[in-house]
C-alpha positions as CSV (number, residue, x, y, z in Angstrom):
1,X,5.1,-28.6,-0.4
2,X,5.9,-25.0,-0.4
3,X,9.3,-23.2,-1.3
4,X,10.3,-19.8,-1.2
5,X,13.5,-18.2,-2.1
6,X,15.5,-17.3,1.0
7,X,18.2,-14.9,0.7
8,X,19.8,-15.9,3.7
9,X,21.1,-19.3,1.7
10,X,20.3,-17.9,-1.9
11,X,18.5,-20.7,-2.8
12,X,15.1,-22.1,-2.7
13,X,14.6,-24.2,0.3
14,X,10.7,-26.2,1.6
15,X,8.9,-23.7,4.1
16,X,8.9,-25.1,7.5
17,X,7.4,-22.8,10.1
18,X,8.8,-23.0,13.9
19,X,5.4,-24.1,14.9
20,X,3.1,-26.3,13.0
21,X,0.7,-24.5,10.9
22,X,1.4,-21.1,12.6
23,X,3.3,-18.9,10.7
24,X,4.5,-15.2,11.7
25,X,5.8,-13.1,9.2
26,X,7.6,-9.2,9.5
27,X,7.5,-6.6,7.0
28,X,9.5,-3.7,6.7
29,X,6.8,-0.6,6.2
30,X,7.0,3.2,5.3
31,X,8.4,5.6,6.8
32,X,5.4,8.4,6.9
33,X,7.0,10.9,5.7
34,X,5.2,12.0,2.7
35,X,3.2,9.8,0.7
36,X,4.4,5.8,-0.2
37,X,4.8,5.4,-4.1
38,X,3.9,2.7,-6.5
39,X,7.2,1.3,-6.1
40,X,7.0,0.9,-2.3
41,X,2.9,-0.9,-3.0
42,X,5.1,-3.5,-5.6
43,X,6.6,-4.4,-2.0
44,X,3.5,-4.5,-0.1
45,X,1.9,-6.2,-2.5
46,X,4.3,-8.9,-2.5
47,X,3.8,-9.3,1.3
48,X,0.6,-9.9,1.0
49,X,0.5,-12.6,-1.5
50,X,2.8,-14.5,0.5
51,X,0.5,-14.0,3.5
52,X,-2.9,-15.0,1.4
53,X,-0.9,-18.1,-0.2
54,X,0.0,-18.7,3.5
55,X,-3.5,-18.7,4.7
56,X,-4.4,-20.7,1.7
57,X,-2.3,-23.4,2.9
58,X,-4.3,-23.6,5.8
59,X,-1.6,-21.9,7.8
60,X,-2.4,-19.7,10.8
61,X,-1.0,-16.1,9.7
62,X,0.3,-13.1,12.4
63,X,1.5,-10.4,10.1
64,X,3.3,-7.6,12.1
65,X,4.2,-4.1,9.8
66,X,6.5,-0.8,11.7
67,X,5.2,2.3,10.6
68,X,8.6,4.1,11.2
69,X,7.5,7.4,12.5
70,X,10.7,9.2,14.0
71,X,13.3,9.0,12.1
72,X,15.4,12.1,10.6
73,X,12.7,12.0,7.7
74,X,9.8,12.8,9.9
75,X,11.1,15.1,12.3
76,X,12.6,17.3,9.1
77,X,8.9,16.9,8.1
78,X,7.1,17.4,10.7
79,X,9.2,21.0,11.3
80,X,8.4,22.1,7.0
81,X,4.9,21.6,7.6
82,X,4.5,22.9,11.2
83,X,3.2,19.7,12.8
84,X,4.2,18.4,16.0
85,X,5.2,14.9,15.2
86,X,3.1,13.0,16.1
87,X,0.5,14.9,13.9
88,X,2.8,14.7,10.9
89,X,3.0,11.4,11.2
90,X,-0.6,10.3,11.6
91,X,-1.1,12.2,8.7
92,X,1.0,10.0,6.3
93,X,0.1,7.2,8.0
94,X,-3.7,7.6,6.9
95,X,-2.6,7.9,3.1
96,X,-0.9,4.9,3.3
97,X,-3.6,2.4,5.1
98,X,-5.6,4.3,2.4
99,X,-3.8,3.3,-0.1
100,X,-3.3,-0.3,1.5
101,X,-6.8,-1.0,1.1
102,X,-7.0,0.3,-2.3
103,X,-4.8,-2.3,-3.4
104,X,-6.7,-4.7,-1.5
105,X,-4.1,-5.9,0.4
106,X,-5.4,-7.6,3.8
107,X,-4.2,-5.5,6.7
108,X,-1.4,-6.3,8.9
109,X,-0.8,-5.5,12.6
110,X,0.7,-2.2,12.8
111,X,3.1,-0.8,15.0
112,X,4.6,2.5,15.2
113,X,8.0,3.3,16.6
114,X,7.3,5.9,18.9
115,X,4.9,3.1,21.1
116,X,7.4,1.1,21.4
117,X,10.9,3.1,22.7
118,X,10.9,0.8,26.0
119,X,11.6,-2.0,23.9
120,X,14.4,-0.3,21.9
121,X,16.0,1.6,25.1
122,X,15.8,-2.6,26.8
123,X,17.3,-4.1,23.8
124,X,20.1,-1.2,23.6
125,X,20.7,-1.7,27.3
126,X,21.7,-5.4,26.5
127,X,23.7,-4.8,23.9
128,X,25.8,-2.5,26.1
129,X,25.7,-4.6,28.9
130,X,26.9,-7.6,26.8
131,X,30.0,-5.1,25.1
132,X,28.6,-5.4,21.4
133,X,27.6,-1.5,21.8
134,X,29.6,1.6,23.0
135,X,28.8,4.9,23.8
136,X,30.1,7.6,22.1
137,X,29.6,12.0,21.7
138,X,26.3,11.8,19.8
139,X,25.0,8.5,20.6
140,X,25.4,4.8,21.2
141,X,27.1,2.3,18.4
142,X,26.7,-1.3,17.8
143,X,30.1,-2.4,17.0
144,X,30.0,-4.6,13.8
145,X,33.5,-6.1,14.4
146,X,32.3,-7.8,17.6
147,X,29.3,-9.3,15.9
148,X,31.7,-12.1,14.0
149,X,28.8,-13.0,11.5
150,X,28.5,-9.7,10.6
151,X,26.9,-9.0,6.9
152,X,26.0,-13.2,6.4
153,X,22.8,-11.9,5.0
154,X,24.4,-9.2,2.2
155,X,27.4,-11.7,1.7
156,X,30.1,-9.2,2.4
157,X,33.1,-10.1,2.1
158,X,35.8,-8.2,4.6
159,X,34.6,-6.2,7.2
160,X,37.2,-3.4,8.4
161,X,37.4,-4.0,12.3
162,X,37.1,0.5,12.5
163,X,35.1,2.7,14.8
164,X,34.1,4.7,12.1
165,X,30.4,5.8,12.7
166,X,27.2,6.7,10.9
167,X,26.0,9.9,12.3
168,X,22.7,9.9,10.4
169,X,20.5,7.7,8.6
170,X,21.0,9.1,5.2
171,X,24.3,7.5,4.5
172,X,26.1,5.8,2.0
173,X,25.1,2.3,1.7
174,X,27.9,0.6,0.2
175,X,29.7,1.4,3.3
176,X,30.2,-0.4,6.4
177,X,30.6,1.3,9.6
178,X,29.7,1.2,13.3
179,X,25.5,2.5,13.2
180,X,23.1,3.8,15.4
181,X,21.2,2.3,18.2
182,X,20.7,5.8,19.8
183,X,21.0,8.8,18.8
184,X,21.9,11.9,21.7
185,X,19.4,14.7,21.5
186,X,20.6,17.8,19.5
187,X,18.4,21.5,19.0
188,X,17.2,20.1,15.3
189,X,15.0,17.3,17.2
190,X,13.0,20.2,18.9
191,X,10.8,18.7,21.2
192,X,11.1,14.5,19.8
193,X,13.4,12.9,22.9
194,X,13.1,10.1,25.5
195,X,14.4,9.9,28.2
196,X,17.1,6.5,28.9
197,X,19.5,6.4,31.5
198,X,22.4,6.1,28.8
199,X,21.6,9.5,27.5
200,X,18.5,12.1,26.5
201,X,17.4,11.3,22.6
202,X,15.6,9.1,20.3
203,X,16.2,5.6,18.7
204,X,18.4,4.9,15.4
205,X,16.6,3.1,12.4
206,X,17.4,-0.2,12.6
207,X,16.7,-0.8,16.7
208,X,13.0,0.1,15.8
209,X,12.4,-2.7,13.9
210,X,14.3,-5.4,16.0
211,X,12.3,-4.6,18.7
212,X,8.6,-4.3,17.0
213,X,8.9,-7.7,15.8
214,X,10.6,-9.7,18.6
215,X,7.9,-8.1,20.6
216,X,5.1,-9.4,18.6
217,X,6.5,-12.8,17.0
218,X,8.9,-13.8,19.4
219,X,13.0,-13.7,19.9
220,X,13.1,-16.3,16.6
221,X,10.4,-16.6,13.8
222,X,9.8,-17.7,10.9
223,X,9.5,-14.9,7.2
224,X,10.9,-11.6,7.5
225,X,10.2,-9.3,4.6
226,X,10.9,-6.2,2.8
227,X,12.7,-4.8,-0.2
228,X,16.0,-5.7,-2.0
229,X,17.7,-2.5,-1.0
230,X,16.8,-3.4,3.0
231,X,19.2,-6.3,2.1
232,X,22.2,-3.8,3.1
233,X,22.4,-2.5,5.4
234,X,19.0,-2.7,7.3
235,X,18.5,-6.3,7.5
236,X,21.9,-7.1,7.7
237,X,22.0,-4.8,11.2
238,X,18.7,-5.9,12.7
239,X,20.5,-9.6,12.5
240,X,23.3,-8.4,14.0
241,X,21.5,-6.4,17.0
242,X,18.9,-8.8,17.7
243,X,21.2,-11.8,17.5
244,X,23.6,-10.3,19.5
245,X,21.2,-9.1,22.1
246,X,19.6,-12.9,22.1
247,X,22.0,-15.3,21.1
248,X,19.6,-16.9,18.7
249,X,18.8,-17.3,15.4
250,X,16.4,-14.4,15.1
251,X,14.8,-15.1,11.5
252,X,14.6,-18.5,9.6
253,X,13.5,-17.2,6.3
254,X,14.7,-13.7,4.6
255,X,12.3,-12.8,1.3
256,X,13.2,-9.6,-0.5
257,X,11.5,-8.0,-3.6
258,X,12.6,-6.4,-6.5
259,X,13.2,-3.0,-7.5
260,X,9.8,-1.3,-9.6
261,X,12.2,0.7,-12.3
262,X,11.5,3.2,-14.6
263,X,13.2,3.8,-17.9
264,X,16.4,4.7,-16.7
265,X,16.4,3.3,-13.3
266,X,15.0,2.9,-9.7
267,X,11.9,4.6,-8.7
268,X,12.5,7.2,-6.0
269,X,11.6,10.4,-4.3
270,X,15.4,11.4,-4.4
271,X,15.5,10.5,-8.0
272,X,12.2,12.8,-8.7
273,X,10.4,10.2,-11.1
274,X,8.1,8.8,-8.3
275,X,4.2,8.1,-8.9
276,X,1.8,7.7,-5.7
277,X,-1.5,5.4,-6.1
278,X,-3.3,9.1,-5.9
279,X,-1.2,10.0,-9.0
280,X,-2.3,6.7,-10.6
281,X,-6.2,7.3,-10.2
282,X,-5.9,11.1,-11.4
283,X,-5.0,9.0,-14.4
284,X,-7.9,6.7,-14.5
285,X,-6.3,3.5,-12.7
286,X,-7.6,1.6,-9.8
287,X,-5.5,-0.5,-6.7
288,X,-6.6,-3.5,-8.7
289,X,-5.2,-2.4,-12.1
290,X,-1.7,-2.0,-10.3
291,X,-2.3,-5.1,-8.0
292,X,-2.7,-7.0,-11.2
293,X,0.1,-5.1,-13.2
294,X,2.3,-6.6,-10.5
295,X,0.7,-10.1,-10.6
296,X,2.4,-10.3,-14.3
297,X,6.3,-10.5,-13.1
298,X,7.9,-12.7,-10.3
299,X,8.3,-10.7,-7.3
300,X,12.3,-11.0,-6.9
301,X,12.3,-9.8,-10.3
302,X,12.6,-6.6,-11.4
303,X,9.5,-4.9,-13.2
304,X,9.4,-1.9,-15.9
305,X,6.6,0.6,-14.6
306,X,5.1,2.9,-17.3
307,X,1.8,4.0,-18.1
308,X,1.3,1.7,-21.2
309,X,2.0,-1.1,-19.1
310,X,-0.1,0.0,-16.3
311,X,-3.1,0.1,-19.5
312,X,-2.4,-3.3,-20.9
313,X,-2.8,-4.6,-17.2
314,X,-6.3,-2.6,-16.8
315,X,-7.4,-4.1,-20.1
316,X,-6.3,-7.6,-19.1
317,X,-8.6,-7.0,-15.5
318,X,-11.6,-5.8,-17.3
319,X,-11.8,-8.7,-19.9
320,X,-11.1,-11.5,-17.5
321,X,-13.9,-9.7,-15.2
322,X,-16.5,-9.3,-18.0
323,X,-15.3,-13.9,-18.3
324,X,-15.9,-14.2,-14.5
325,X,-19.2,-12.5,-14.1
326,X,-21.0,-14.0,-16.6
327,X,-19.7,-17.3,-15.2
328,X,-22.9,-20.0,-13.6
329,X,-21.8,-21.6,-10.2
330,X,-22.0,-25.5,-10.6
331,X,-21.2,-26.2,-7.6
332,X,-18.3,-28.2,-8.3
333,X,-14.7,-27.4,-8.5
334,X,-12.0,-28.3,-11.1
335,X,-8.9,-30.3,-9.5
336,X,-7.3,-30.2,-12.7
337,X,-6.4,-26.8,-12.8
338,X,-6.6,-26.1,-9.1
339,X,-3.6,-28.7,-8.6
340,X,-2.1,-26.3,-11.4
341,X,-2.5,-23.4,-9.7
342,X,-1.2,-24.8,-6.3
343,X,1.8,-25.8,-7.7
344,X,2.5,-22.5,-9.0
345,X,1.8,-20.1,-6.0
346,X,3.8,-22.6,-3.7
347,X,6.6,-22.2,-6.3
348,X,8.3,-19.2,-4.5
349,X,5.1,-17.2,-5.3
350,X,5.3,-17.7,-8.8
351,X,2.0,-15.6,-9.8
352,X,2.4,-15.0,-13.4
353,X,2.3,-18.9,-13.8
354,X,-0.4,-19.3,-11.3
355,X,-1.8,-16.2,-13.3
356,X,-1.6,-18.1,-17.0
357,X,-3.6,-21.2,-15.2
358,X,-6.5,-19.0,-14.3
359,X,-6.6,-17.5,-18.0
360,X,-6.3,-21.2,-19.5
361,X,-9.5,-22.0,-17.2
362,X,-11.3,-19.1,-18.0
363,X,-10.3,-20.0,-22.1
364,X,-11.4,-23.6,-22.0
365,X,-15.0,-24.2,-22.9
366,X,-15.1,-27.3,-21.8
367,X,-13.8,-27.2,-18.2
368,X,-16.5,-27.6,-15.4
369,X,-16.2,-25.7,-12.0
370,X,-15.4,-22.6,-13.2
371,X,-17.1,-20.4,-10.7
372,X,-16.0,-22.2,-7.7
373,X,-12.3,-22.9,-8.6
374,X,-12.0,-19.1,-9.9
375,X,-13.6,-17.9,-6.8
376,X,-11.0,-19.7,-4.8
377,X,-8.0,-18.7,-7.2
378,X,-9.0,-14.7,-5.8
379,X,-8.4,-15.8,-2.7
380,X,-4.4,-15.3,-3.3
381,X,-5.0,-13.1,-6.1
382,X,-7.1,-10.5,-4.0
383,X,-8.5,-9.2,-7.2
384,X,-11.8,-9.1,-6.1
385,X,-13.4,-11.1,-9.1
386,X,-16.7,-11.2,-8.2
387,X,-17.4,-8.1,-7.1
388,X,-20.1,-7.2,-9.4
389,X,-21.1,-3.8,-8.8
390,X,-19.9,-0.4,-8.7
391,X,-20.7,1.6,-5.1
392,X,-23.9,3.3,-5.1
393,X,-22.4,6.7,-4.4
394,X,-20.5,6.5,-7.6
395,X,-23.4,5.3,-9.8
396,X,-25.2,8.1,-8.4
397,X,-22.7,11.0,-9.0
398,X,-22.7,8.9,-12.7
399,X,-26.1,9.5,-13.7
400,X,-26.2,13.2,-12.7
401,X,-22.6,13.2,-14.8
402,X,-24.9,11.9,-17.4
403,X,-27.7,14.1,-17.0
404,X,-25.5,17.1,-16.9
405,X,-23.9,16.3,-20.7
406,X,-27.0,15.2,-21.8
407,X,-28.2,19.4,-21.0
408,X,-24.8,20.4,-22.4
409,X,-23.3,21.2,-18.9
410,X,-19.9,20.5,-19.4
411,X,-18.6,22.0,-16.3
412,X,-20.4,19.8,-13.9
413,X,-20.0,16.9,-15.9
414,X,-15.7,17.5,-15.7
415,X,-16.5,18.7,-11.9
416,X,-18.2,15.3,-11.1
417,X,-15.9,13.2,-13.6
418,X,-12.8,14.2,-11.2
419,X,-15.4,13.1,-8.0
420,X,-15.8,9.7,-9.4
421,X,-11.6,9.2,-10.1
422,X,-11.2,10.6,-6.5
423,X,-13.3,7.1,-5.2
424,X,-10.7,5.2,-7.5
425,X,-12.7,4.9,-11.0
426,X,-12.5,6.0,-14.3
427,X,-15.2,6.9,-17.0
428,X,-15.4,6.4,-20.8
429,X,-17.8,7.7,-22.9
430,X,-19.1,5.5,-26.0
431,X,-21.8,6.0,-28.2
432,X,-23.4,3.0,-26.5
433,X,-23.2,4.2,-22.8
434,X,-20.5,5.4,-20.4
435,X,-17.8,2.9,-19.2
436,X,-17.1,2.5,-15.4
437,X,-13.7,1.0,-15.0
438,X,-12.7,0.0,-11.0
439,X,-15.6,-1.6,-10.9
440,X,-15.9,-2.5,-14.5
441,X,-19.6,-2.3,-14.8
442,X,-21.0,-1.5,-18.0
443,X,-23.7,0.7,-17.2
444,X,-25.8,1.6,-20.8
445,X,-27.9,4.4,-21.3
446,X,-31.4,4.4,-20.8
């Protein structure tokens, strides 16, 4: 049996998907706008443990991600750096599947906003047609006093039955007012407009992903995710649009994750305390340090980023790797601590349990199976385990390192030191050898 938290209820409740053994699952992605930090991957992360403990279940997966690439965001962007748009955005969106598969985080479908403005301009059409939206001087409205479920998903309490509007989507958030479906073309957009017969212009934020993911999954399905802050007032307007423009049920289960704070508070570009996954490997981590870093809290929880926890979590990687890969297969598998592990990750996800059952295994010198049962723990973990070697290109560029402070060039060997942190490792020199962590291979000198 599998439960996840659903925040619709606010309570755990058993996972049943709309169809049997297919499940199709939403998640809120970045806006490419500059590049997604570490907080943002916590999120992602989360996402795609749920989808691997899905598939684990012997569940058929469809994973759909927006890549929201008009917004106010990118057009500001794309005008700074002297991009047309859809430039700018491509740009960002690279670094971020880049960083997506450094964290080893299984791809999802992606769709991007600007391919899918006939399915925004249909729903907003419906909406209007159906009186829940209104057109006004700048744009069209969804009315949130005509939606009477309005803000089930955030638990507000009293909705104020105003036509006070959101002009942009840099608002206040603890406010509730009429917001965007469409938003009337002004001189600032420059050349970013479509053309709809209620008016010239370019889709709000919200629209974009109610139509991306009825597109793909269907009018109702089953997991939407994202992060706590898309609670209010993201979420709580996609339900109202797409349930308005329907008149169903448009998701069964809402997950949310928690914030990744730093001393002092939430991580954010606004806030200026931000760290990107390139930041992270300038300082000697890997997608795997930070995957497993996050692996150690429950992922509605909140976490406390900082550097010497990032270490510990590196440390922790590198010794249960140096267990694994000494580790003979006996071809059998332990049930024991497989029906442990099971019974954890189908516990809302709950991977520092399902993490404590793979360190007891690894700890107990009497337990058969290891290999196999370990190898099908990474599975969900995504740790990549048994992945014994570094990539040839970076042993390479080690040994010349090592050739070049063997002859006292100290230039080259810094020069190559940043190359091989640039492919996501990290070097230590020892007296016994030099120390390749990201692949943790301990590669001695000859």
């Amino acid at each position: 049996m599998i439960e996840f938290y659903n925040t619709l209820t606010r309570k755990k409740e058993k996972f049943r998907p709309i169809k049997k053994n297919f499940v199709g699952i939403y998640s809120c992605g970045p806006t490419v706008y500059w590049h997604a930090h570490v907080g943002n991957f916590r999120t992602y992360i989360f996402s795609d443990l749920l989808k691997r403990t899905l598939i684990y279940n012997k569940c058929k997966v469809r994973h759909v991600m927006n890549i929201t690439d008009v917004d106010d965001k990118t057009i500001k962007g794309s005008i700074k750096e002297n991009l047309p748009l859809k430039k700018f955005a491509e740009k960002y969106e690279k670094f971020f599947l880049e960083d997506l598969k450094e964290v080893n985080a299984i791809k999802p479908e992606i769709l991007r906003a600007t391919e899918n403005i006939p399915e925004m301009i249909s729903i907003i059409k419906k909406l209007m047609e159906k009186g829940y939206a209104y057109k006004s001087e700048d744009g069209i409205y969804f009315s949130i006093s005509k939606f009477k479920k309005y803000g089930k998903l955030a638990q507000l309490k009293k909705i104020k039955q105003s036509q006070e509007r959101i002009r942009n989507d840099e608002y206040d958030k603890n406010n509730i007012h009429d917001f965007s479906l469409w938003k009337f073309y002004t001189k600032e957009d420059g050349d970013v407009f479509w053309s709809a017969e209620f008016g010239k212009g370019r889709p709000g934020w919200h629209i974009e992903c109610s139509a991306m993911s009825m597109k793909i999954l269907g009018e109702h399905f089953d997991i939407h995710t994202g992060a706590t802050d898309l609670i209010f007032p993201h979420h709580t307007n996609e339900i109202a649009q797409s349930e308005s423009a329907t008149g169903k049920k448009f998701v069964n289960y809402w997950m949310h994750g928690g914030f990744l704070t730093m001393k002092g508070g939430k991580m954010s570009k606004s806030l200026g305390n931000i760290l990107t996954m390139k930041d992270l490997k300038e300082k000697g981590f890997s997608g795997l340090d930070y995957r497993y870093f996050c692996l150690t809290g429950h992922y509605r929880k909140p976490m406390e980023f900082s550097i010497e926890n990032l270490e510990a979590a590196k440390n922790s990687l590198q010794r249960l790797k140096k267990n694994v890969l000494g580790l003979k297969d006996d071809k059998k598998t332990n049930k024991k601590y497989l029906a442990e592990f099971e019974k954890a990750i189908n516990d809302d996800l709950n991977m520092p349990n399902a993490l404590q059952v793979l360190w007891n295994l690894v700890r107990d010198e009497k337990a058969s199976g290891k290999f196999q049962t370990i190898k099908k723990m990474d599975e969900v973990f995504g740790l990549k385990l048994f992945e014994m070697d570094a990539d040839k290109k970076v042993k390479e560029l080690k040994k010349k390192r090592d050739e070049a402070r063997q002859n006292g060039d100290w230039k080259t060997a810094d020069k190559l030191r940043e190359e091989i942190n640039k492919m996501g490792y990290s070097i230590d020199d020892a007296s016994e050898g030099s120390f390749l962590s990201g692949a943790y291979l301990l590669i001695k000198k000859k």
